[in-house]
LUMDRENLUM-909221 format. One record per residue (C-alpha): y, z, x; residue in one letter. Coordinates in pm, whole numbers, plus 50000, padded with zeros to 5 digits. Last residue first. Example, Ala and Ser with C-alpha at 12.3 -4.5 7.8 and 13.67 -1.06 7.14 Angstrom:
498945071451367s 495505078051230a 
# end
This chain:
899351947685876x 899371920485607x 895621924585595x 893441894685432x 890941903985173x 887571898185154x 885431887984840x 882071895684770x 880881879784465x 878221886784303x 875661859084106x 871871877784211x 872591916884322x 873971925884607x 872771955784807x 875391978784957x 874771993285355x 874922032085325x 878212052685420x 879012068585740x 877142044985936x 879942033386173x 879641997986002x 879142013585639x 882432028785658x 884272004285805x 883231978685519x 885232002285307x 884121991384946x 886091983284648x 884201982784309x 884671956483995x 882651952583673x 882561922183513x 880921926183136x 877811901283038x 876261934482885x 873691940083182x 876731937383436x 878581908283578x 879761918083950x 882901916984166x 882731931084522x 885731936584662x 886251944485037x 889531973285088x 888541988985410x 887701958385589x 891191938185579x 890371905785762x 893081894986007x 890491871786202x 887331860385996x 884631883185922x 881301872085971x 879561838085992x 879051834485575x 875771847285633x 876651875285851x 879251883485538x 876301883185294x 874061903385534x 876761933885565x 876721933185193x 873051938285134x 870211908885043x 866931906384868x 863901903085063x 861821900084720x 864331881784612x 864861854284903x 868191848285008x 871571825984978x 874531831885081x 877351809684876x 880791797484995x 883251808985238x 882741800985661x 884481825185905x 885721853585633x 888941861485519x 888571854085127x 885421844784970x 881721854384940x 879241841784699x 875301856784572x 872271835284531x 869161847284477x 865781824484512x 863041832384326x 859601839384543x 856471813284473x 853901844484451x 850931838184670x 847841843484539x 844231845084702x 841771842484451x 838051854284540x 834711832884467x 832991839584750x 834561869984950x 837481875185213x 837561893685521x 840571912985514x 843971906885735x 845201933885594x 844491967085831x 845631937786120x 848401951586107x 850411923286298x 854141933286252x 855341902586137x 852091884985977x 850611916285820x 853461938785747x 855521906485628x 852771897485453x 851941931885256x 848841922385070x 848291933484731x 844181938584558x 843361929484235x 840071938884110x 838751922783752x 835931943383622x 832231941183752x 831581973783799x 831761965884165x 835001946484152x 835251910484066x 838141898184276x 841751886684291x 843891888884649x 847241894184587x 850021882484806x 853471895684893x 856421888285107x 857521859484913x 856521824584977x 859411791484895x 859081784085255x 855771773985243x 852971793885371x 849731779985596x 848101745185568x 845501760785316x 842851763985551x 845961782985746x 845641808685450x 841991811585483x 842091818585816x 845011844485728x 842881862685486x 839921867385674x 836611848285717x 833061852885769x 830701821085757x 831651789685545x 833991793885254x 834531759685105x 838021760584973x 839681753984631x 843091742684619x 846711746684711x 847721724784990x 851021739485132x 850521771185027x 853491789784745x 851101794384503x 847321791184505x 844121792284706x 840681792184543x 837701803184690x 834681789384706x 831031799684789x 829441782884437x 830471748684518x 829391741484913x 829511711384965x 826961685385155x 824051711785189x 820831699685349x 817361697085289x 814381684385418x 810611670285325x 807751665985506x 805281655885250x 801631657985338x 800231638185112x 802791630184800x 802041631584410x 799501653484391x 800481685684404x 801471682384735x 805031671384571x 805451705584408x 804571727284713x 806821704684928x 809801710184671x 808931749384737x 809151742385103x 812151730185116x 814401752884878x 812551781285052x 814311762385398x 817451754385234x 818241785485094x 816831796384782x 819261818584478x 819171788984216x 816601763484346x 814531759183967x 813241728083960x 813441695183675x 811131667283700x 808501665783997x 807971628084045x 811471618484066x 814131649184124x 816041666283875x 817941696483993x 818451730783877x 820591766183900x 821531768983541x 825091750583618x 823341722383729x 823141715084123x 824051686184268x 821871659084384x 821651632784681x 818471614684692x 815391600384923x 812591603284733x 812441562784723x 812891565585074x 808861581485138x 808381585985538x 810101615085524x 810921630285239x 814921635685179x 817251658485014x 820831662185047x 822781685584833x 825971694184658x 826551727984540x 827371730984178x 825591757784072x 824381777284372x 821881782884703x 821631808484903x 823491803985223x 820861823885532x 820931794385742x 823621784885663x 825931814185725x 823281816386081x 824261779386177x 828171785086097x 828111815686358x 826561799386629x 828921769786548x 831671799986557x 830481817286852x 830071779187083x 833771770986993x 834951804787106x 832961797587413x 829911818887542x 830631832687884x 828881821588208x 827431847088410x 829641859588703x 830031896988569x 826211900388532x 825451877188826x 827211900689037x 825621934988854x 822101919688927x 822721911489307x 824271948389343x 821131963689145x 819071944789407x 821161952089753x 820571989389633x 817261986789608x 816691967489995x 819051996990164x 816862025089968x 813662003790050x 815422002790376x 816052037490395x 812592050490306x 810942029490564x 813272046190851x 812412079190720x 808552069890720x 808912057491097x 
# end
Protein backbone atom coordinates (compact mmCIF):
# COMPACT_ATOMS: atom_id res chain seq x y z
CA UNK A 1 0.00 0.00 0.00
CA UNK A 2 2.86 2.60 0.97
CA UNK A 3 4.72 1.72 -2.43
CA UNK A 4 1.63 2.23 -4.33
CA UNK A 5 1.12 5.77 -2.42
CA UNK A 6 4.63 6.70 -3.19
CA UNK A 7 4.13 6.26 -6.94
CA UNK A 8 1.25 8.28 -7.36
CA UNK A 9 2.53 11.18 -5.44
CA UNK A 10 5.59 10.44 -7.79
CA UNK A 11 2.94 10.01 -10.85
CA UNK A 12 0.78 13.20 -9.38
CA UNK A 13 4.51 15.44 -9.08
CA UNK A 14 5.54 14.76 -12.17
CA UNK A 15 2.09 15.60 -13.94
CA UNK A 16 2.71 19.13 -11.94
CA UNK A 17 6.19 20.17 -13.15
CA UNK A 18 4.83 18.96 -16.73
CA UNK A 19 1.61 21.32 -16.34
CA UNK A 20 4.07 24.19 -15.25
CA UNK A 21 6.70 23.66 -18.10
CA UNK A 22 3.45 23.71 -20.76
CA UNK A 23 2.16 26.90 -19.65
CA UNK A 24 5.77 28.12 -19.48
CA UNK A 25 6.41 27.59 -23.24
CA UNK A 26 2.59 28.42 -24.08
CA UNK A 27 2.48 31.79 -22.16
CA UNK A 28 1.91 34.67 -24.17
CA UNK A 29 5.00 36.67 -25.29
CA UNK A 30 5.47 40.36 -24.79
CA UNK A 31 5.31 42.25 -28.25
CA UNK A 32 8.07 44.27 -29.73
CA UNK A 33 5.60 47.10 -29.54
CA UNK A 34 4.72 46.30 -25.84
CA UNK A 35 9.10 46.26 -24.93
CA UNK A 36 9.60 49.54 -26.39
CA UNK A 37 6.43 51.45 -24.67
CA UNK A 38 7.69 49.48 -21.59
CA UNK A 39 10.87 50.79 -22.39
CA UNK A 40 9.79 54.59 -23.20
CA UNK A 41 7.79 54.59 -19.70
CA UNK A 42 10.97 53.60 -17.59
CA UNK A 43 13.43 56.48 -19.95
CA UNK A 44 10.73 58.75 -18.59
CA UNK A 45 10.29 57.87 -15.79
CA UNK A 46 13.74 58.14 -14.70
CA UNK A 47 14.51 61.53 -17.60
CA UNK A 48 16.01 64.20 -15.49
CA UNK A 49 15.07 67.20 -16.35
CA UNK A 50 17.07 70.04 -18.69
CA UNK A 51 17.42 73.48 -20.22
CA UNK A 52 15.23 73.77 -22.79
CA UNK A 53 12.86 70.93 -22.34
CA UNK A 54 9.36 71.73 -22.88
CA UNK A 55 6.84 71.02 -20.22
CA UNK A 56 3.29 70.60 -19.20
CA UNK A 57 2.13 71.45 -15.88
CA UNK A 58 -1.24 71.46 -14.46
CA UNK A 59 -3.14 71.64 -10.85
CA UNK A 60 -6.09 70.09 -10.72
CA UNK A 61 -9.00 71.65 -9.96
CA UNK A 62 -7.13 75.24 -10.29
CA UNK A 63 -6.90 76.18 -14.56
CA UNK A 64 -5.43 79.36 -13.98
CA UNK A 65 -2.19 77.17 -12.92
CA UNK A 66 -2.60 75.41 -15.80
CA UNK A 67 0.65 76.32 -18.15
CA UNK A 68 3.07 75.15 -20.62
CA UNK A 69 6.80 76.30 -19.84
CA UNK A 70 10.21 75.66 -21.03
CA UNK A 71 13.02 75.50 -19.21
CA UNK A 72 15.72 78.46 -18.91
CA UNK A 73 19.07 77.76 -19.67
CA UNK A 74 19.91 77.83 -15.67
CA UNK A 75 17.55 75.02 -15.10
CA UNK A 76 14.20 77.26 -14.11
CA UNK A 77 10.70 78.10 -14.73
CA UNK A 78 8.34 80.86 -13.75
CA UNK A 79 5.12 79.82 -12.61
CA UNK A 80 2.19 82.17 -10.96
CA UNK A 81 2.06 82.22 -7.32
CA UNK A 82 5.49 80.63 -6.67
CA UNK A 83 7.92 82.80 -8.93
CA UNK A 84 10.96 81.34 -10.28
CA UNK A 85 12.05 77.24 -9.29
CA UNK A 86 14.88 75.44 -9.59
CA UNK A 87 13.85 71.78 -11.68
CA UNK A 88 17.31 71.31 -13.28
CA UNK A 89 18.35 67.55 -12.64
CA UNK A 90 14.29 66.35 -11.20
CA UNK A 91 12.19 64.12 -13.07
CA UNK A 92 8.73 64.62 -13.34
CA UNK A 93 7.61 63.13 -10.22
CA UNK A 94 10.43 65.28 -7.75
CA UNK A 95 9.59 68.03 -10.26
CA UNK A 96 5.87 67.41 -8.95
CA UNK A 97 6.05 67.20 -5.72
CA UNK A 98 8.46 69.98 -5.06
CA UNK A 99 5.92 72.47 -7.02
CA UNK A 100 3.27 70.88 -4.51
CA UNK A 101 5.56 71.77 -1.56
CA UNK A 102 5.65 75.40 -2.84
CA UNK A 103 1.95 75.82 -3.57
CA UNK A 104 0.94 74.23 0.04
CA UNK A 105 2.64 76.97 1.29
CA UNK A 106 -0.16 78.84 1.27
CA UNK A 107 -1.27 79.55 -1.82
CA UNK A 108 -3.21 76.22 -2.83
CA UNK A 109 -4.93 73.42 -0.36
CA UNK A 110 -4.12 70.33 -1.25
CA UNK A 111 -2.78 70.81 -4.72
CA UNK A 112 -2.59 67.86 -6.94
CA UNK A 113 -0.47 68.88 -9.42
CA UNK A 114 1.27 66.97 -12.65
CA UNK A 115 3.82 67.11 -15.01
CA UNK A 116 4.72 66.10 -18.28
CA UNK A 117 7.46 66.50 -20.87
CA UNK A 118 6.36 67.85 -24.41
CA UNK A 119 10.17 67.87 -25.94
CA UNK A 120 12.82 66.77 -24.88
CA UNK A 121 15.78 69.65 -25.43
CA UNK A 122 18.64 68.68 -23.38
CA UNK A 123 18.62 64.66 -24.61
CA UNK A 124 19.27 65.52 -28.34
CA UNK A 125 21.34 64.63 -30.79
CA UNK A 126 22.09 66.14 -33.86
CA UNK A 127 22.24 64.39 -37.25
CA UNK A 128 24.12 65.82 -40.19
CA UNK A 129 25.48 65.29 -43.69
CA UNK A 130 24.54 63.22 -46.26
CA UNK A 131 20.72 62.09 -44.18
CA UNK A 132 17.76 62.77 -45.67
CA UNK A 133 16.37 65.08 -42.88
CA UNK A 134 19.29 66.43 -41.08
CA UNK A 135 18.41 67.79 -37.70
CA UNK A 136 18.27 67.46 -34.12
CA UNK A 137 16.53 64.38 -32.57
CA UNK A 138 14.77 63.67 -29.36
CA UNK A 139 16.57 60.69 -27.91
CA UNK A 140 14.05 58.68 -26.01
CA UNK A 141 15.19 55.35 -24.30
CA UNK A 142 18.36 53.37 -25.61
CA UNK A 143 19.28 53.68 -29.08
CA UNK A 144 22.00 52.72 -31.64
CA UNK A 145 23.46 54.26 -34.46
CA UNK A 146 21.36 52.91 -37.20
CA UNK A 147 17.96 53.80 -35.26
CA UNK A 148 19.12 57.01 -35.16
CA UNK A 149 20.11 57.06 -38.69
CA UNK A 150 16.60 55.83 -39.96
CA UNK A 151 15.19 58.79 -37.44
CA UNK A 152 16.92 60.68 -39.91
CA UNK A 153 15.11 59.07 -43.01
CA UNK A 154 18.22 56.87 -43.53
CA UNK A 155 21.45 57.73 -46.06
CA UNK A 156 21.33 59.57 -49.23
CA UNK A 157 23.03 58.59 -52.09
CA UNK A 158 25.60 61.24 -51.95
CA UNK A 159 27.00 59.13 -48.26
CA UNK A 160 30.42 57.78 -48.12
CA UNK A 161 31.40 54.76 -46.34
CA UNK A 162 32.26 56.50 -43.16
CA UNK A 163 30.66 58.27 -40.22
CA UNK A 164 31.93 59.82 -37.08
CA UNK A 165 30.22 59.91 -34.09
CA UNK A 166 31.29 63.30 -31.88
CA UNK A 167 31.25 63.20 -28.10
CA UNK A 168 32.50 64.65 -24.84
CA UNK A 169 34.86 62.09 -23.58
CA UNK A 170 35.42 61.31 -19.92
CA UNK A 171 37.91 64.04 -19.26
CA UNK A 172 35.73 66.05 -20.83
CA UNK A 173 37.65 66.66 -24.20
CA UNK A 174 36.14 66.33 -27.59
CA UNK A 175 35.94 62.32 -28.60
CA UNK A 176 35.49 61.40 -32.10
CA UNK A 177 34.77 58.10 -32.82
CA UNK A 178 34.64 56.47 -37.00
CA UNK A 179 32.14 54.10 -38.07
CA UNK A 180 32.83 51.70 -40.87
CA UNK A 181 29.28 51.71 -42.82
CA UNK A 182 29.89 49.48 -45.28
CA UNK A 183 31.26 47.01 -42.43
CA UNK A 184 28.25 47.85 -40.44
CA UNK A 185 25.35 47.98 -42.89
CA UNK A 186 26.86 45.37 -45.56
CA UNK A 187 28.38 42.94 -43.57
CA UNK A 188 26.26 43.44 -40.36
CA UNK A 189 28.94 43.81 -37.47
CA UNK A 190 26.98 44.70 -35.25
CA UNK A 191 30.50 45.77 -33.10
CA UNK A 192 29.27 49.42 -34.61
CA UNK A 193 26.02 49.74 -34.34
CA UNK A 194 26.68 51.66 -30.77
CA UNK A 195 24.23 52.90 -28.50
CA UNK A 196 24.33 56.49 -28.77
CA UNK A 197 24.44 59.29 -25.97
CA UNK A 198 22.59 62.73 -25.26
CA UNK A 199 24.02 65.31 -26.91
CA UNK A 200 26.32 63.23 -29.50
CA UNK A 201 26.92 64.21 -33.34
CA UNK A 202 26.53 61.69 -35.76
CA UNK A 203 28.29 62.79 -39.14
CA UNK A 204 28.08 61.62 -42.32
CA UNK A 205 30.59 62.86 -44.82
CA UNK A 206 28.71 64.01 -48.22
CA UNK A 207 31.34 61.75 -50.46
CA UNK A 208 32.91 63.60 -53.79
CA UNK A 209 32.09 62.14 -56.77
CA UNK A 210 35.08 60.91 -59.28
CA UNK A 211 34.73 60.75 -62.63
CA UNK A 212 37.12 58.97 -64.90
CA UNK A 213 36.39 58.26 -69.18
CA UNK A 214 36.86 55.31 -71.32
CA UNK A 215 37.00 55.16 -75.15
CA UNK A 216 37.84 53.02 -77.98
CA UNK A 217 36.50 49.27 -78.36
CA UNK A 218 34.34 49.04 -75.61
CA UNK A 219 30.28 48.32 -75.46
CA UNK A 220 29.11 51.82 -74.37
CA UNK A 221 32.11 54.96 -74.34
CA UNK A 222 31.74 57.87 -72.18
CA UNK A 223 32.35 58.61 -68.46
CA UNK A 224 32.25 56.01 -65.25
CA UNK A 225 31.45 57.50 -62.54
CA UNK A 226 32.11 56.44 -58.68
CA UNK A 227 32.18 57.37 -55.25
CA UNK A 228 35.75 58.48 -53.73
CA UNK A 229 35.93 56.88 -50.86
CA UNK A 230 34.98 53.59 -52.98
CA UNK A 231 37.14 54.76 -55.64
CA UNK A 232 37.37 52.81 -58.80
CA UNK A 233 40.08 50.23 -60.68
CA UNK A 234 40.42 49.61 -64.37
CA UNK A 235 38.55 46.40 -64.63
CA UNK A 236 35.49 48.52 -62.95
CA UNK A 237 35.76 51.37 -65.53
CA UNK A 238 35.36 48.97 -68.50
CA UNK A 239 32.32 47.00 -66.47
CA UNK A 240 30.95 50.39 -66.33
CA UNK A 241 31.18 51.20 -69.80
CA UNK A 242 29.44 47.42 -70.45
CA UNK A 243 32.79 45.67 -71.07
CA UNK A 244 34.89 45.17 -73.88
CA UNK A 245 33.46 45.44 -77.18
CA UNK A 246 34.21 42.77 -79.98
CA UNK A 247 37.84 42.97 -81.62
CA UNK A 248 39.20 44.77 -78.56
CA UNK A 249 42.99 44.57 -78.24
CA UNK A 250 43.56 43.81 -74.32
CA UNK A 251 47.19 43.66 -74.09
CA UNK A 252 47.89 47.11 -75.29
CA UNK A 253 44.90 49.36 -73.00
CA UNK A 254 46.07 53.01 -72.49
CA UNK A 255 45.49 54.80 -69.70
CA UNK A 256 46.27 58.54 -70.05
CA UNK A 257 46.58 60.64 -66.90
CA UNK A 258 47.39 64.44 -65.82
CA UNK A 259 49.93 64.34 -63.09
CA UNK A 260 50.60 66.67 -59.95
CA UNK A 261 52.44 69.22 -62.37
CA UNK A 262 49.42 69.46 -64.94
CA UNK A 263 51.81 67.03 -67.22
CA UNK A 264 49.99 63.86 -69.15
CA UNK A 265 51.62 60.92 -68.43
CA UNK A 266 50.84 57.77 -70.45
CA UNK A 267 51.18 53.80 -69.42
CA UNK A 268 50.00 50.69 -71.43
CA UNK A 269 48.52 47.94 -69.51
CA UNK A 270 47.83 44.20 -70.47
CA UNK A 271 44.26 43.82 -69.42
CA UNK A 272 45.12 39.95 -69.83
CA UNK A 273 47.32 40.13 -67.24
CA UNK A 274 45.25 41.41 -64.56
CA UNK A 275 42.25 39.09 -65.74
CA UNK A 276 44.28 35.77 -65.08
CA UNK A 277 45.64 37.48 -61.91
CA UNK A 278 49.09 37.74 -62.85
CA UNK A 279 49.26 41.36 -62.36
CA UNK A 280 47.15 43.57 -59.78
CA UNK A 281 43.84 45.34 -60.82
CA UNK A 282 44.93 49.40 -61.59
CA UNK A 283 43.11 52.13 -59.68
CA UNK A 284 42.10 55.25 -61.58
CA UNK A 285 42.47 58.28 -60.35
CA UNK A 286 39.70 61.32 -60.76
CA UNK A 287 39.84 62.79 -64.87
CA UNK A 288 41.78 59.41 -66.60
CA UNK A 289 41.14 58.12 -69.45
CA UNK A 290 41.17 54.59 -70.31
CA UNK A 291 41.16 54.04 -73.78
CA UNK A 292 40.96 50.62 -75.72
CA UNK A 293 42.30 49.82 -78.77
CA UNK A 294 40.92 47.84 -81.59
CA UNK A 295 43.10 44.68 -82.88
CA UNK A 296 43.79 44.40 -86.58
CA UNK A 297 44.56 40.71 -85.92
Amino acid sequence: MRNALRVLASVLALCLIVGSIAQAQTAPKPSAASQSQQARNEFVRAYRIGPEDLLSISVFEVPELNTKVRVSQDGTISLPLVGRVDINGLTQEEAADKLKKLLLNGFVKNPQVTVFIDEYKSQQVAIMGAVQNPASYPLIGRKNLLQMLSAAGGLTDQAGNQAFILREGPDGAPLTIPIDLDDLIVNNNQELNIPIEPKDTISVPIDREIRVFVSGRVNQAGPVTAKLSRGITLLQAIAGAQGLAQGAKQSAIMIKRVDSKGQEVRFKVNLKDIIKGKKKDIKLQDGDVVHVPESFW
